[in-house]
C-alpha atoms as an extended CHARMM CRD file, in Angstrom:
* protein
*
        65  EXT
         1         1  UNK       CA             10.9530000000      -10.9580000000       -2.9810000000  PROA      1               0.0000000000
         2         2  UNK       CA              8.6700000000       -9.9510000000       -5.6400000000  PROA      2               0.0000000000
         3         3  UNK       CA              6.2460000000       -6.8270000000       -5.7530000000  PROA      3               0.0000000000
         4         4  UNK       CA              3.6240000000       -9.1720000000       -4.8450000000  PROA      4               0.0000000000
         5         5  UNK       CA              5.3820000000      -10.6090000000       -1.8800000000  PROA      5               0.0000000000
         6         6  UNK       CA              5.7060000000       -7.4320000000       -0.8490000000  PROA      6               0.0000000000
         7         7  UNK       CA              2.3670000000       -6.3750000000       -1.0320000000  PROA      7               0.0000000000
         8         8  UNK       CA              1.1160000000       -9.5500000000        0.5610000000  PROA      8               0.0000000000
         9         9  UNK       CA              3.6380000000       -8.4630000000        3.4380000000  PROA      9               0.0000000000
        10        10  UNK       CA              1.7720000000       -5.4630000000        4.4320000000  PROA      10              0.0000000000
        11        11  UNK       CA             -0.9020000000       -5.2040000000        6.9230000000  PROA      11              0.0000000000
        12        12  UNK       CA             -4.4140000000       -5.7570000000        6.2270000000  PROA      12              0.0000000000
        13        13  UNK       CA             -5.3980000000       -1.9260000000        5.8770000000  PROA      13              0.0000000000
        14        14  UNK       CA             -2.1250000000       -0.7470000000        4.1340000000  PROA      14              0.0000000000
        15        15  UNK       CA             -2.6070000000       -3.6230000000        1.5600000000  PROA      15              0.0000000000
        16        16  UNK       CA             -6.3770000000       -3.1130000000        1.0110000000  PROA      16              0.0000000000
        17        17  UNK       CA             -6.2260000000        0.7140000000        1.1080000000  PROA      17              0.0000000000
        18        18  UNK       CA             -2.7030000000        0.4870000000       -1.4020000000  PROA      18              0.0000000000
        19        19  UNK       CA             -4.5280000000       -1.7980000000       -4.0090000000  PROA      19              0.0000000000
        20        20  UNK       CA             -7.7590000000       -0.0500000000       -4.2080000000  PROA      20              0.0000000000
        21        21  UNK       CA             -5.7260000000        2.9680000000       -4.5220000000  PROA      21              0.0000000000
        22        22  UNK       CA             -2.7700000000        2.0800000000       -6.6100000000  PROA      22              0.0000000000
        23        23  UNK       CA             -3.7620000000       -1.6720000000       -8.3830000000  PROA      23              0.0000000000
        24        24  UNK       CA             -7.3140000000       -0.7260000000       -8.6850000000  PROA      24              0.0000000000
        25        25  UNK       CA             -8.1530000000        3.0850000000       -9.7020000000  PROA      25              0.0000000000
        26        26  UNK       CA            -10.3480000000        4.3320000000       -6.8710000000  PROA      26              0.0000000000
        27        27  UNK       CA             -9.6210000000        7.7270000000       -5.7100000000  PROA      27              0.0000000000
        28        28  UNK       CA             -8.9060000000        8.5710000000       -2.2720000000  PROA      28              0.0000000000
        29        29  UNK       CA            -12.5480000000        9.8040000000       -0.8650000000  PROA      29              0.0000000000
        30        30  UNK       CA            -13.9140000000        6.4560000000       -2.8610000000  PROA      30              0.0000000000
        31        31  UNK       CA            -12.0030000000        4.3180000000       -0.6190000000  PROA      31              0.0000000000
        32        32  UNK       CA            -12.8680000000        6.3510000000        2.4940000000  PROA      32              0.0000000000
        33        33  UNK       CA            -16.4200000000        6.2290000000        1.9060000000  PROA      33              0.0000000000
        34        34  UNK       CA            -16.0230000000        2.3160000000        1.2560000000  PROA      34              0.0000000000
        35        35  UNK       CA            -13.9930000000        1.5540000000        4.3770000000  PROA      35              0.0000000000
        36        36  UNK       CA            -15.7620000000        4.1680000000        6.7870000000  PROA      36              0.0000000000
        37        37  UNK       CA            -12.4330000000        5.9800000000        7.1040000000  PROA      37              0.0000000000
        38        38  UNK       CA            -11.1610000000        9.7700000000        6.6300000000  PROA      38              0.0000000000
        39        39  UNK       CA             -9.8990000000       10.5420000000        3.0530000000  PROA      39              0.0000000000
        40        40  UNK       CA             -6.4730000000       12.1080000000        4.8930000000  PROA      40              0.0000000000
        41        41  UNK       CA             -6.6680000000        8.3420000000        6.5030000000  PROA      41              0.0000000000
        42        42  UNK       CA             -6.5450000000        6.7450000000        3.4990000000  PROA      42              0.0000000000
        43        43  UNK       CA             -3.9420000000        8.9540000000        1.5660000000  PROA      43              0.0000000000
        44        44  UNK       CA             -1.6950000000        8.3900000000        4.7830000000  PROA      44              0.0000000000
        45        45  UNK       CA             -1.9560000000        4.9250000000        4.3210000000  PROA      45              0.0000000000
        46        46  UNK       CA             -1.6550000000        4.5810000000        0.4540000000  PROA      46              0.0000000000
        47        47  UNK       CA              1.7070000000        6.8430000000        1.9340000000  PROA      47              0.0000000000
        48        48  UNK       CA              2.8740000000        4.6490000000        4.4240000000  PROA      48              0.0000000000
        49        49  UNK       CA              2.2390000000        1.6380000000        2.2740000000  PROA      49              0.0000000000
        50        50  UNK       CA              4.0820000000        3.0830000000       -0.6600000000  PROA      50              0.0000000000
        51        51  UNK       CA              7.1550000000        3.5860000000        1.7300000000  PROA      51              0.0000000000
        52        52  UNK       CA              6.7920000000        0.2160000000        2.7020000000  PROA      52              0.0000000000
        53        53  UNK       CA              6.7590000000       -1.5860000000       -0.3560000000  PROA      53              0.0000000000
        54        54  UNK       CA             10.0090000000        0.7880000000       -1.2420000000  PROA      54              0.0000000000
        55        55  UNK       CA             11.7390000000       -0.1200000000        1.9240000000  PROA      55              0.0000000000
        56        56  UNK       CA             11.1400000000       -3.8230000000        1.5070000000  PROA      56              0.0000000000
        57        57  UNK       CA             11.5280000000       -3.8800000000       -2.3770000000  PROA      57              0.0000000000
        58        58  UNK       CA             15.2700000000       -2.1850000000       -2.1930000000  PROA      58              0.0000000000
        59        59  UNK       CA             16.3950000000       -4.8980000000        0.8570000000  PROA      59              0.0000000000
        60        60  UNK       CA             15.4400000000       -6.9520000000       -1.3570000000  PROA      60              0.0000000000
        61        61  UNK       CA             17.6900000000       -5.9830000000       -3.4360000000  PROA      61              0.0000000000
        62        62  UNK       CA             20.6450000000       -5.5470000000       -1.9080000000  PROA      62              0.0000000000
        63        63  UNK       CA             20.2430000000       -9.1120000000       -0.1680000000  PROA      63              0.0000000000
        64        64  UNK       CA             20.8490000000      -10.4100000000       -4.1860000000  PROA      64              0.0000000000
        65        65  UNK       CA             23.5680000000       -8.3900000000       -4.6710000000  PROA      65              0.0000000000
């Protein structure tokens, strides 16, 4: 899979919080105010999506190999 595979493969809040985060600029308390959440919410999730995409990206990987 592609990075964009990848990121489609999240959920909902992990992909939304991980592109306005990491694809998009905002900074963490942006996104928090935006989505009614806590700022330590949102850097979890940009987190937990980050370790996600990793996870997914290197099985990816070593399926092709």
């Amino acid at each position: 899979l592609d990075l964009a595979a990848a990121v489609d493969a999240l959920t909902p809040r992990l992909r939304d919080v991980f592109v306005l985060h990491d694809v998009m600029g905002f900074r963490a308390a942006e996104i928090a105010e935006q989505l009614g959440l806590a700022e330590l919410t949102v850097r979890s999730h940009v987190a937990r999506a980050r370790s996600a995409l990793r996870d997914r990206l290197r099985d990816d990987g070593d399926r092709g190999r």
